[in-house]
Backbone bond lengths (Angstrom), bond angles and torsions (degrees), N, CA, C in turn:
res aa  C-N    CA-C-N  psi(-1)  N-CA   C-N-CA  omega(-1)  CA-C   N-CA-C  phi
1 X - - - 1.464 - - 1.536 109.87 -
2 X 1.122 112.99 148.30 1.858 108.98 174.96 1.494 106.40 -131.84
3 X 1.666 100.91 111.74 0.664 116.53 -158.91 1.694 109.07 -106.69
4 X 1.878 112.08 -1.45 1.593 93.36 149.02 1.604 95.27 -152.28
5 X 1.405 110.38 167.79 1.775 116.49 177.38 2.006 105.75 -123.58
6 X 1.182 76.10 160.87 1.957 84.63 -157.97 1.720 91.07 -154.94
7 X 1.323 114.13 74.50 1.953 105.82 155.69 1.725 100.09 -145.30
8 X 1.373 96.08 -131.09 1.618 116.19 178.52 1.076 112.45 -108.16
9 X 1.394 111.55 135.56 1.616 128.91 159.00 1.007 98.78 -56.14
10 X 1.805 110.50 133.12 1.534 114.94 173.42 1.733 83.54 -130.57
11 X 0.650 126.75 -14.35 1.397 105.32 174.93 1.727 114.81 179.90
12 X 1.545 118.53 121.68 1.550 138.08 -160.40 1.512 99.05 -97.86
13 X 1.664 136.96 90.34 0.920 145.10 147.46 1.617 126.74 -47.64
14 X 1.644 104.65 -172.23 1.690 99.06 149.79 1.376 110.78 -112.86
15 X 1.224 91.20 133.35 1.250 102.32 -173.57 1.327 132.29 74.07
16 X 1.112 103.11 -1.34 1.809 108.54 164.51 1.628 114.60 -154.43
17 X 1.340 106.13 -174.41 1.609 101.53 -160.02 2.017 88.86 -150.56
18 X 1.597 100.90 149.32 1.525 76.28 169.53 1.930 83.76 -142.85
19 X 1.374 100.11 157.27 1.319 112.49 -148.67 1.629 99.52 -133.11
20 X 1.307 110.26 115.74 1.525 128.76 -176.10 1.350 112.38 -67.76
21 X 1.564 133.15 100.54 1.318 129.84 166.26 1.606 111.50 -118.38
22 X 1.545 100.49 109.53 1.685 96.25 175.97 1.180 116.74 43.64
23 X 1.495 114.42 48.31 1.531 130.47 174.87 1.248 126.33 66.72
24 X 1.431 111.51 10.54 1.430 109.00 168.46 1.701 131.88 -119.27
25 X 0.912 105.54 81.23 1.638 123.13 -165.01 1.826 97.35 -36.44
26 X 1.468 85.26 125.77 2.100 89.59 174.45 1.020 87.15 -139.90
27 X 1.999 104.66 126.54 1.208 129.63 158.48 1.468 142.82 -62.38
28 X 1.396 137.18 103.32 1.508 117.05 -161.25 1.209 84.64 -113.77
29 X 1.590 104.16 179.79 1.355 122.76 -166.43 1.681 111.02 -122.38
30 X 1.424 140.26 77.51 0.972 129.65 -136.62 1.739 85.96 -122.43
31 X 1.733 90.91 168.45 2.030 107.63 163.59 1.104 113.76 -75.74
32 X 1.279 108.24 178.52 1.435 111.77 167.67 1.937 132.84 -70.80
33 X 1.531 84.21 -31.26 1.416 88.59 144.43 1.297 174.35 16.65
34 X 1.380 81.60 -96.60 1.331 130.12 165.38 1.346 132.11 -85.85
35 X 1.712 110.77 -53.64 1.415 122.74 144.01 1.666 130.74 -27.87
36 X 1.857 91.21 -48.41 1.567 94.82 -170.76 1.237 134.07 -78.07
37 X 1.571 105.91 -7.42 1.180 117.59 158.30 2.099 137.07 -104.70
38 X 1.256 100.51 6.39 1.448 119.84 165.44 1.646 106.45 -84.80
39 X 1.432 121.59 136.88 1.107 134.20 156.63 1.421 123.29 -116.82
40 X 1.413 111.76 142.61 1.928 116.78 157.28 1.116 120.32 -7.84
41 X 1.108 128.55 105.79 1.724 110.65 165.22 1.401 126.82 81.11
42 X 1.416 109.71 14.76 1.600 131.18 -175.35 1.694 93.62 -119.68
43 X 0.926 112.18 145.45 1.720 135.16 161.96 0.750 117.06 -62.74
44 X 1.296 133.43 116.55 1.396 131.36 -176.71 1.658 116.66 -119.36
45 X 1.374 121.89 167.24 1.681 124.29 166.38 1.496 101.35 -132.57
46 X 1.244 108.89 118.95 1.688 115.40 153.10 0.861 143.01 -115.44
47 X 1.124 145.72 122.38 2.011 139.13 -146.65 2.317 83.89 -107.14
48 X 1.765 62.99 127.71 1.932 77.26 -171.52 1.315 107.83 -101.84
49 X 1.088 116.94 161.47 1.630 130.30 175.46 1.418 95.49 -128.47
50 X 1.562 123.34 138.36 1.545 115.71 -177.73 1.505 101.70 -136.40
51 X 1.053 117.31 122.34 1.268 143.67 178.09 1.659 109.65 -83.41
52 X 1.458 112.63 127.01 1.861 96.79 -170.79 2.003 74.15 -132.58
53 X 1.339 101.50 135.89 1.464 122.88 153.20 1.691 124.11 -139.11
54 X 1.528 113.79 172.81 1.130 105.11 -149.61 2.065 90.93 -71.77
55 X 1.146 106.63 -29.23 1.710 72.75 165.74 1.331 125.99 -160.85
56 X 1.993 87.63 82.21 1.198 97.20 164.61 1.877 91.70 171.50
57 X 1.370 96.68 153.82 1.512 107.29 -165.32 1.627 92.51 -120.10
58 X 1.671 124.58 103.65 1.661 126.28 176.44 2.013 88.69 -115.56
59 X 2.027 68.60 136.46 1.936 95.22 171.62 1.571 101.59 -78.24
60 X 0.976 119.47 141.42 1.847 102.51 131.96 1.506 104.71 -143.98
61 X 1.838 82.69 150.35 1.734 104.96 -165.79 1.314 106.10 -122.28
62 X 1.198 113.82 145.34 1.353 121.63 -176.16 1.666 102.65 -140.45
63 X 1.324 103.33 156.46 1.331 116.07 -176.23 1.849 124.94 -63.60
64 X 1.132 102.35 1.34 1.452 105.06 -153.49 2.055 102.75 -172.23
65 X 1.166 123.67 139.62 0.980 112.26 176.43 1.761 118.77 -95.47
66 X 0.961 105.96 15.67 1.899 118.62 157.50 1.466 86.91 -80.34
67 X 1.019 137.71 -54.21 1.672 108.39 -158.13 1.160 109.34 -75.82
68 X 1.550 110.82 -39.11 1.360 105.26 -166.86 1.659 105.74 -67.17
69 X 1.544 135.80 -15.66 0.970 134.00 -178.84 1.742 101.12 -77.93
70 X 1.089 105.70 -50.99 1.751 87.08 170.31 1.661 132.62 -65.98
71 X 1.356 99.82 -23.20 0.955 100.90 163.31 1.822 135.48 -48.64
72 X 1.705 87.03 -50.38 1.948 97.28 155.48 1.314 123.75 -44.33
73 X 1.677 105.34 -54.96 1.213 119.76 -165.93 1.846 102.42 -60.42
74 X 1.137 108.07 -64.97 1.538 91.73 -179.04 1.056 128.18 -77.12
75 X 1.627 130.08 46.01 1.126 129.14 151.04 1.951 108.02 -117.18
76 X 1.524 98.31 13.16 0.853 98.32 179.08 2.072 115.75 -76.19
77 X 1.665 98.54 -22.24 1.398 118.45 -171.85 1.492 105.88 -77.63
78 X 1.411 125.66 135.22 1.705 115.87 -168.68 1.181 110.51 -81.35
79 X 1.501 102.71 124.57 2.339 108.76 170.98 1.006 84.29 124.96
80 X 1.834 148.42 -22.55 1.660 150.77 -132.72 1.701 80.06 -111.57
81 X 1.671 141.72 115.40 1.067 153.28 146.78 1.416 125.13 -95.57
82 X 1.521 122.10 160.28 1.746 101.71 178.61 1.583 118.14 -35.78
83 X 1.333 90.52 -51.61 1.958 105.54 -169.47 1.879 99.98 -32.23
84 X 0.917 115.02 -73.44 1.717 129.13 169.28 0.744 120.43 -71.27
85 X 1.764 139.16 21.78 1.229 128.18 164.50 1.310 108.15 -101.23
86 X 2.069 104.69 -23.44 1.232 113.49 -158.43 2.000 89.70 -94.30
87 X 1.628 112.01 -28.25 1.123 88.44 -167.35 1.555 118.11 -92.55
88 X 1.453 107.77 21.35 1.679 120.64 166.50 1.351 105.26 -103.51
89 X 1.224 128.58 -8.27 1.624 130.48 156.23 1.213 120.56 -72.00
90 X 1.169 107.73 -24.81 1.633 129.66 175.42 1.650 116.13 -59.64
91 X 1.423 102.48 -43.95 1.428 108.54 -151.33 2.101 87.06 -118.62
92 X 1.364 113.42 -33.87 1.486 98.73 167.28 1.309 112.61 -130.36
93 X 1.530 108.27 132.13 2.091 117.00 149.77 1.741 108.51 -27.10
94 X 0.834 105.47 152.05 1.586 130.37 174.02 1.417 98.51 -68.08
95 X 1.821 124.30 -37.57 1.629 109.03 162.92 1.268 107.94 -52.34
96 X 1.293 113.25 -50.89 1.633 106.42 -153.88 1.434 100.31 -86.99
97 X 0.927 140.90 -29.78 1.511 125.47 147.98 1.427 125.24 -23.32
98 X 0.987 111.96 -33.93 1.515 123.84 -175.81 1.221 105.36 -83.06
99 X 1.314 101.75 -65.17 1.767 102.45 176.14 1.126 125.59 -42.41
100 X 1.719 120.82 -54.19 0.955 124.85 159.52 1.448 142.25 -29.28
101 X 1.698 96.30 -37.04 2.019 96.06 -179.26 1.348 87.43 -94.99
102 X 1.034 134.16 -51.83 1.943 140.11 -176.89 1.340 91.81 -41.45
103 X 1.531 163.06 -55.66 1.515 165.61 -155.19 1.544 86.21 -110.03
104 X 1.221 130.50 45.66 1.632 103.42 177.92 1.605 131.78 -35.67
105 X 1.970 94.13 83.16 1.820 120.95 178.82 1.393 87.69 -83.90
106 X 1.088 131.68 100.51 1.588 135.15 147.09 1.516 105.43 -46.94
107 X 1.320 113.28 -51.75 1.861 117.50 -177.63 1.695 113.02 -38.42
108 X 1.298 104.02 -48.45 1.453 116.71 -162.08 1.578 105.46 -74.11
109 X 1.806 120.65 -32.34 1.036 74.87 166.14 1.710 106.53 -127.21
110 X 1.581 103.33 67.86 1.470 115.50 160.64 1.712 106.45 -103.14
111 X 0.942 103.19 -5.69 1.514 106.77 179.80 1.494 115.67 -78.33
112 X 1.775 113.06 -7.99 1.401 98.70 172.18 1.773 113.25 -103.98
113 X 1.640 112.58 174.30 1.202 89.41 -158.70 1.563 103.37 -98.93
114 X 1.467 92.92 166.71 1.840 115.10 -160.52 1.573 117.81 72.71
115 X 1.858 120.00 22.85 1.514 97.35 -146.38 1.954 62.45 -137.55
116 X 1.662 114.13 102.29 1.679 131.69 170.87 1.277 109.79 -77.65
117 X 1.230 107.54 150.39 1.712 107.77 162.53 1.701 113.91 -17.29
118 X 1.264 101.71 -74.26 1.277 110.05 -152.15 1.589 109.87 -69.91
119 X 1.331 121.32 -8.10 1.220 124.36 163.12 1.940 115.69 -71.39
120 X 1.900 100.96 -58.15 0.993 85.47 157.17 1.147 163.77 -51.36
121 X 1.523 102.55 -21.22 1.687 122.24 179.46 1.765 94.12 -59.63
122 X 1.172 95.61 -51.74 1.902 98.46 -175.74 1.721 116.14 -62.49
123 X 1.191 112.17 -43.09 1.594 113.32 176.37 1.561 113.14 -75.72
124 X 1.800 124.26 -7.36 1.372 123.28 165.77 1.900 100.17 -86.09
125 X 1.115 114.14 -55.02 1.927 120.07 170.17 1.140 113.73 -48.98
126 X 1.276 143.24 -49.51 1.622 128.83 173.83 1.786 109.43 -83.42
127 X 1.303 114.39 -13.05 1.830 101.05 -177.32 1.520 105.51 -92.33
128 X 1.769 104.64 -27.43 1.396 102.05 -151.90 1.910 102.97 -67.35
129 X 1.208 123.74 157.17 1.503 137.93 -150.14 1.476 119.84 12.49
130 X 1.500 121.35 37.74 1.453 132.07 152.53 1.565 90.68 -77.72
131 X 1.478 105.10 153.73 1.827 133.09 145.18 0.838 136.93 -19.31
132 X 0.999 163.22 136.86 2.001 131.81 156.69 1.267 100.15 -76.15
133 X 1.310 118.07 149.69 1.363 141.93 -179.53 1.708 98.48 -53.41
134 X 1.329 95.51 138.24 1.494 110.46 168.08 1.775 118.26 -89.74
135 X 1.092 104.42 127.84 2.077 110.87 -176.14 1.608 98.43 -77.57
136 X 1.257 87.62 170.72 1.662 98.69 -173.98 1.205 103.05 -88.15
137 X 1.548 133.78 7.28 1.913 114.86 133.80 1.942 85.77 120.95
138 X 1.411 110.04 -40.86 1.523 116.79 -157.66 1.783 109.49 -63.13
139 X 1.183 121.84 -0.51 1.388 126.05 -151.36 1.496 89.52 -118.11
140 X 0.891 129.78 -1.70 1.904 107.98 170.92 1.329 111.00 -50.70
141 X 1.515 112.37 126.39 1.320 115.00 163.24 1.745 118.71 76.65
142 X 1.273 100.78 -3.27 1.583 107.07 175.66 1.165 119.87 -83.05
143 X 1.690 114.42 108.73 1.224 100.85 -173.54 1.728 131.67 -64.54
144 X 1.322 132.26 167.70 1.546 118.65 -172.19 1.143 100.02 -103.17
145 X 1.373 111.91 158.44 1.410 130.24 -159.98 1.744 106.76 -35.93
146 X 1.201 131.14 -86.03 1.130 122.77 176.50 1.499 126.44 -3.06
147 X 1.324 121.18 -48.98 1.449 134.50 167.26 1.523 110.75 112.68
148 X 1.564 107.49 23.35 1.498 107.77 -158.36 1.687 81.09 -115.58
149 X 1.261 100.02 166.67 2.147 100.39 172.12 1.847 85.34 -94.44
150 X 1.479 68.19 169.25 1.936 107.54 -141.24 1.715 94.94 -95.73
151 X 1.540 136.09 111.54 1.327 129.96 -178.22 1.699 104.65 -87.82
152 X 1.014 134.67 21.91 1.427 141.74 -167.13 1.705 95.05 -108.34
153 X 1.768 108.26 -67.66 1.573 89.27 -175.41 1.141 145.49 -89.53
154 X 1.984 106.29 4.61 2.000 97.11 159.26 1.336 119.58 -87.93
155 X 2.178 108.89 -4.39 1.322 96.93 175.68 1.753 110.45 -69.39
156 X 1.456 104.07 -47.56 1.602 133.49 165.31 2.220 89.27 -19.91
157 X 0.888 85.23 -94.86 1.600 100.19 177.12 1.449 119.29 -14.59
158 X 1.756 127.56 -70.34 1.518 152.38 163.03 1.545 85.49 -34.89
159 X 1.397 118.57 -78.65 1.871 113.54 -172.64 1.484 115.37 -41.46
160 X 1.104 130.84 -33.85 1.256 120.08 -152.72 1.484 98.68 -112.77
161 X 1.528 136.09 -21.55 1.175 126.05 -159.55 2.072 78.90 -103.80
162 X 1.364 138.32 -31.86 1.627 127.97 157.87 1.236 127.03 -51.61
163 X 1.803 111.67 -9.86 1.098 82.91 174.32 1.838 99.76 -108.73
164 X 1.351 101.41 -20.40 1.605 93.93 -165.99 1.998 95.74 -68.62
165 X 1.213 108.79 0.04 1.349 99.89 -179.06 2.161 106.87 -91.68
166 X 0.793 55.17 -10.69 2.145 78.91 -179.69 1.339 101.93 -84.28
167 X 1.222 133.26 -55.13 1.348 136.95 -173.48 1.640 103.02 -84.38
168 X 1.007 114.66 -14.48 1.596 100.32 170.11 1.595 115.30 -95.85
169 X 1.631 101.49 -0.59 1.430 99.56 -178.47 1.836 91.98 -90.77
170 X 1.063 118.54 -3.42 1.604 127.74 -179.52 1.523 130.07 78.40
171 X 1.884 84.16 38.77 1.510 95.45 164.31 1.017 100.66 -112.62
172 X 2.028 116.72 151.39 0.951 122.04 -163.33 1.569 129.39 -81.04
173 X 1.493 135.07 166.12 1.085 100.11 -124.51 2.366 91.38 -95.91
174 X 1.476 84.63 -9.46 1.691 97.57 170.29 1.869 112.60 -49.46
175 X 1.366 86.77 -31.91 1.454 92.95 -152.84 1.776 102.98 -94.03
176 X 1.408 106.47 -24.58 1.186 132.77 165.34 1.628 117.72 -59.73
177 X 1.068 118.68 -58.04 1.404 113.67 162.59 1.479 125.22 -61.26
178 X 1.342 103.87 -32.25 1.807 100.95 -176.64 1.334 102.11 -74.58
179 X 0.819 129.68 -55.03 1.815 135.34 176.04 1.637 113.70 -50.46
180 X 1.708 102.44 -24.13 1.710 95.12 162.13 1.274 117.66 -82.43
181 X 1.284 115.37 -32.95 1.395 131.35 -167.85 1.861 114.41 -68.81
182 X 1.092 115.23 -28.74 1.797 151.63 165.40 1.352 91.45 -69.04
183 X 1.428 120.65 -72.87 1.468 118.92 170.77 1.991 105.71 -25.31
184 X 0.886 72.23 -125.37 1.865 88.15 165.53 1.588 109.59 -0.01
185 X 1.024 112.08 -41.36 1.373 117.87 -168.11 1.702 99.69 -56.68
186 X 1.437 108.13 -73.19 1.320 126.57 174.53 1.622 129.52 -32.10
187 X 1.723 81.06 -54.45 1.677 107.61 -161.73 1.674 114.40 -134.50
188 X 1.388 100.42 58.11 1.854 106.56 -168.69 1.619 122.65 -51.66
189 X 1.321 122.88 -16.40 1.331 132.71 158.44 1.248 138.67 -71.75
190 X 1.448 112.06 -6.45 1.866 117.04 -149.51 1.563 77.84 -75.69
191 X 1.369 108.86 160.53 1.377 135.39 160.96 1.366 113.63 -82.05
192 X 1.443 121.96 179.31 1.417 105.34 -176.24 1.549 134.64 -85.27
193 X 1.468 121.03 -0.25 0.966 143.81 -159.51 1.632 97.27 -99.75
194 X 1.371 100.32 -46.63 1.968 96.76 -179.46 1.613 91.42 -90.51
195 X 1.100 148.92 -20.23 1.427 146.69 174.09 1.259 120.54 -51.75
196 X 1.621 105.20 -50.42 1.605 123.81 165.18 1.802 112.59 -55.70
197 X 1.239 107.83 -33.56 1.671 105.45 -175.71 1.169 105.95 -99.52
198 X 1.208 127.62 -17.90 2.274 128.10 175.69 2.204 98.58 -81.76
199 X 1.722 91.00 -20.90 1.551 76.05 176.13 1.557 114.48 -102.89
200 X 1.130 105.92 -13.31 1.725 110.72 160.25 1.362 114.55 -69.24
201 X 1.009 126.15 -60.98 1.700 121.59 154.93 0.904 134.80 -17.68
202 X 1.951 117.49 -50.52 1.611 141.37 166.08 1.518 98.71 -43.03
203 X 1.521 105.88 -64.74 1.600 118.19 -152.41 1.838 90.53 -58.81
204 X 1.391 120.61 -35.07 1.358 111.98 -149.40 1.725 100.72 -76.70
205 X 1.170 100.48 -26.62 1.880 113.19 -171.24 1.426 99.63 -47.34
């Protein structure tokens, strides 16, 4: 399985990208996203997800391995396929993904395309007070392709270490995310230390 790519953009499609390693061009299947920030002839990194069927082997790369972990995650919900996993990556961050099922906003993620009410009703009911998906660990500190540091995983980080600090104070952990997610709502920057007290506040309202 290949699970990340690291050469040159040789060429920025729609909807896909194919990426020069030691002369062998591999095609991924990326958002717009993702796309919109890769250029020609620039170096790139993409954290892949690889799909194997009986005939045919599709990449997909994403900028960051928070997405690509949600990306899993919402195909974990039934009717949720790449097509709509990638085009609710499109339209929300992996924060706001969260927020989104934690506030069950059906709107937010009807706003991506192919993804109806009635789908959403189902992708707010199976995410809402689940976890966020855990990454395969290898990406600390790696910068993303662009070469710039990555604002997705210390926000990623602040969310997840407020709430497991919430649930160890022995609130539950449903209730724990919505009260971060309310957090965030307000105050999308707090670190985790004022995050933990804007979502104790939430809970107290």
């Amino acid at each position: 399985m290949i699970g990340m790519l690291t050469g040159n953009v040789l060429v920025v499609g729609t909807g896909e990208v194919i990426i020069d390693i030691n002369g062998v061009g591999y095609l991924a299947q990326c958002g717009r996203r993702t796309l919109s920030n890769l250029s020609v002839g620039k170096v790139a990194t993409l954290h892949v997800e690889t799909h194997v069927r009986e005939t045919a082997i599709t990449l997909y790369g994403f900028a960051d391995e928070e997405e690509r972990a949600w990306f899993v995650k919402l195909q974990s919900v039934q009717k949720v396929g790449p097509k709509a996993a990638l085009a609710i990556l499109d339209v929300l961050s992996p924060s706001e993904i969260l927020s989104a099922a934690s506030l069950e906003d059906k709107t937010a993620f009807s706003r991506a395309t192919g993804v109806g009410p009635s789908l959403a009703s189902r992708i707010v009911v199976e995410l809402s007070g689940k976890a966020p998906p855990v990454g395969r660990g290898f990406t600390a500190g790696l910068p993303p392709h662009t070469g710039e540091s990555s604002s997705v995983i210390p926000e990623m980080s602040a969310q997840k270490d407020a709430i497991s600090a919430l649930v160890n104070l022995g609130i539950e952990q449903s209730n724990a995310l919505r009260a971060v997610a309310s957090a965030l709502k307000v105050s999308p920057d707090l670190e985790t230390g004022a995050l933990v007290k804007a979502a104790l506040k939430e809970l107290g309202n």
